[in-house]
N, C-alpha and C positions, 0 to 999 in steps of 0.2 A: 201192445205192451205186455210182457210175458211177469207173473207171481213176481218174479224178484222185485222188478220195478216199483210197489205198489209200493205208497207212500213217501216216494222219491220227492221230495219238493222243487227238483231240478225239471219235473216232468210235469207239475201242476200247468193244466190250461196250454199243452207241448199241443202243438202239430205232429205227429212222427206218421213220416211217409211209411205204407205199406212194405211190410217186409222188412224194414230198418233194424239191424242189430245192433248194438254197442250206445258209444254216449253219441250223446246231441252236441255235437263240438260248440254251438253259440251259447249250449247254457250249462255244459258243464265246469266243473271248476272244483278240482280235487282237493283242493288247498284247504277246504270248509266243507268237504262230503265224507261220512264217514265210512261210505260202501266204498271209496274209492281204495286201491292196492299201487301203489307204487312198485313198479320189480324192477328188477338192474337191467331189463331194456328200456326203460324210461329213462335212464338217469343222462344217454347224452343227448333225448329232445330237450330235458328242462335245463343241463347245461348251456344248450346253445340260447333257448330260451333268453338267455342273460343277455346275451349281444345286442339285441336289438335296441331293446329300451336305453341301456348302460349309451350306443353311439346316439340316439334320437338325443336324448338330454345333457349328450355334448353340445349340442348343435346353438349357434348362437340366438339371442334374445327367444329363448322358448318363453311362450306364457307359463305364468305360475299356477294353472290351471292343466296345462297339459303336462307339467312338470310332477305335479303332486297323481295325474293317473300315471307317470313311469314311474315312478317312486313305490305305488300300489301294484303295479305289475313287479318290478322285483323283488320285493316286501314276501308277495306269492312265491317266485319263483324259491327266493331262500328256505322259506319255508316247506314247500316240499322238499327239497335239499338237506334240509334239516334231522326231516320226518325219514330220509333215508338212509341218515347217519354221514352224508358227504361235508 
C-alpha cells in the first residue's frame, strides 16, 4: 500500500495482491470516496453503467428486494453524473 492510501477506509482489513496499483474494483465505490476524481474519460463507463440495472428492473415479477439494490445502483450511478455536471 503506497502513503496515499493510508487511511482509505476502502482498504481497511483489504487483501491487495503484490504489486497492485489503482482501486480494488470489489470495494471501491467513488460515489461516497472523497479521493475519488471523476475526469471526462469516466463519463461514458458510468453512462453505460445505467443500462444494465435500468433493463434488469424491467424484467418481470423482480423481487422488491432486488428491486430496491437496482434502484441503489442507479441512485450511484446519477450521482456521480451529477458530481460531473452531466
Amino acid at each position: 500500500m503506497n502513503d496515499d492510501a493510508l487511511g482509505a477506509e476502502c482498504l481497511e482489513d483489504a487483501v491487495v495482491p503484490e504489486g497492485h496499483r489503482g482501486p480494488l474494483l470489489d470495494r471501491c465505490r467513488p460515489s461516497r470516496c472523497t479521493n475519488s476524481i471523476l475526469g471526462p474519460e469516466h463519463l461514458p463507463i458510468w453512462t453505460a453503467e445505467r443500462s444494465s440495472p435500468n433493463r434488469l428492473r424491467a424484467g418481470p415479477r423482480l423481487p422488491a428486494n432486488r428491486r430496491s439494490l437496482l434502484d441503489a445502483q442507479l441512485n450511484e450511478v446519477a450521482l456521480m453524473l451529477k458530481k460531473a455536471g452531466q
